[in-house]
C-alpha positions, 0 to 999 in steps of 0.5 A: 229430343226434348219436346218441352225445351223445344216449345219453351225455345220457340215461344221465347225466341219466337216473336223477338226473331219475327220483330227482328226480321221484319223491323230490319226490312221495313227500315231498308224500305222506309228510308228508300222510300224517303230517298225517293224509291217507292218501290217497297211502298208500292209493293206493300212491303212498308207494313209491320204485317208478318204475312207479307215479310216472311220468308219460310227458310229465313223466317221459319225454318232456319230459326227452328233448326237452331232452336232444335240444336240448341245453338248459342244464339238465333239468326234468321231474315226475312224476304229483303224490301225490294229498292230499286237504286236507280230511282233514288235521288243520289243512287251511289250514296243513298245506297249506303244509307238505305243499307244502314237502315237494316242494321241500325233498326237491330240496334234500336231494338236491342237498345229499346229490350235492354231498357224493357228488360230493367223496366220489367226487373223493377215489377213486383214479385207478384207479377212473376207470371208475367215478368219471367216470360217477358225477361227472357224474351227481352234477352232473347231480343238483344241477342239476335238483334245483336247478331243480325246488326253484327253479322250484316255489317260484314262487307260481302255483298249482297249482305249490308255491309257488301252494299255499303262498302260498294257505296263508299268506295272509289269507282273501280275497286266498289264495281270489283266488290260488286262482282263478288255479289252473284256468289255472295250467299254460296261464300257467306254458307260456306264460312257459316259451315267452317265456323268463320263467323262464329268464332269472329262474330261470336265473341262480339256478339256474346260480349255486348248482349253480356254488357247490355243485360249486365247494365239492365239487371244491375 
């Protein structure tokens, strides 16, 4: 086990993942609260205060493991925002947006690293103490940013992509779906463990960090 590459993992990846997990559930919490549910805010959990967001498998140790077995890519969440659908002003179809919420924040900060990403390639040579930590903490930032936007957008509930497909379809088949949502996290482990998601999402994901860091370095 190399120590060094273990603690150079950590401190690349480390403050991308956080601002990742957390930004994503502050988002879902923030426009619920818009919506008319103000249960997040009531609870606290409309703060960037990591304290009240991490969740000490999603936030911590998962991360860890990953980093330790030198994995392709990053994934981890963070303690969801709790929302309570029945004090939203339209629950059937603010859900949908309340659980778009999550996956777009990943998409403006992905965008938000590429365009840091090209500002920091444009500083002097002299600067490199700076700039070399920071590059790669930008490319680390697409990346799992990329992953979490990809990977909830999956229509399982009880991940975003579940809750929204329960918002948009009709009455009996969405009350179906919703069914699934008890058993949601022992069918997502289990696709994880038989690499379903990595050879489906992976090339996905591979492929527009690719195109993003391409179009800031070029």
């Amino acid at each position: 086990m190399d120590v060094d590459a273990i603690i150079r993992g950590i401190s690349i990846w480390g403050l991308p993942v956080l601002f990742a997990v957390i930004l994503h559930e502050v988002a879902h919490g923030w426009v619920a609260d818009r919506l008319g549910d103000n249960t997040a805010r009531f609870m606290g959990r409309l703060t960037l205060n990591p304290f009240k967001h991490i969740d000490p498998i999603g936030t911590i140790l998962v991360p860890l493991l990953l980093v330790i077995s030198n994995a392709p890519f990053l994934f981890g969440y963070a303690k969801p925002v709790p929302v309570d659908a029945r004090k939203l002003n339209h629950p059937k179809k603010d859900m949908v947006w309340v659980a778009l919420a999550g996956p777009l924040m990943n998409v403006v900060l992905a965008i938000a690293s590429m365009l840091m990403l090209a500002a920091a390639l444009m500083l002097p040579h002299s600067w490199m103490w700076f700039t070399q930590p920071l590059v790669l903490m930008c490319q680390a930032s697409i990346m799992i940013n990329l992953v979490l936007f990809v990977f909830n957008l999956i229509p399982i509930p009880p991940l975003d992509g579940g809750r929204i497909a329960v918002g948009l379809l009709p009455g009996p088949l969405a009350w179906q779906l919703s069914r699934i949502e008890p058993f949601g996290f022992l069918i997502i482990v289990t696709l994880l463990f038989f690499g379903a998601f990595q050879v489906t999402i992976g090339p996905l994901v591979m492929g527009l960090s690719e195109m993003m860091i391409t179009w800031a370095i070029r």
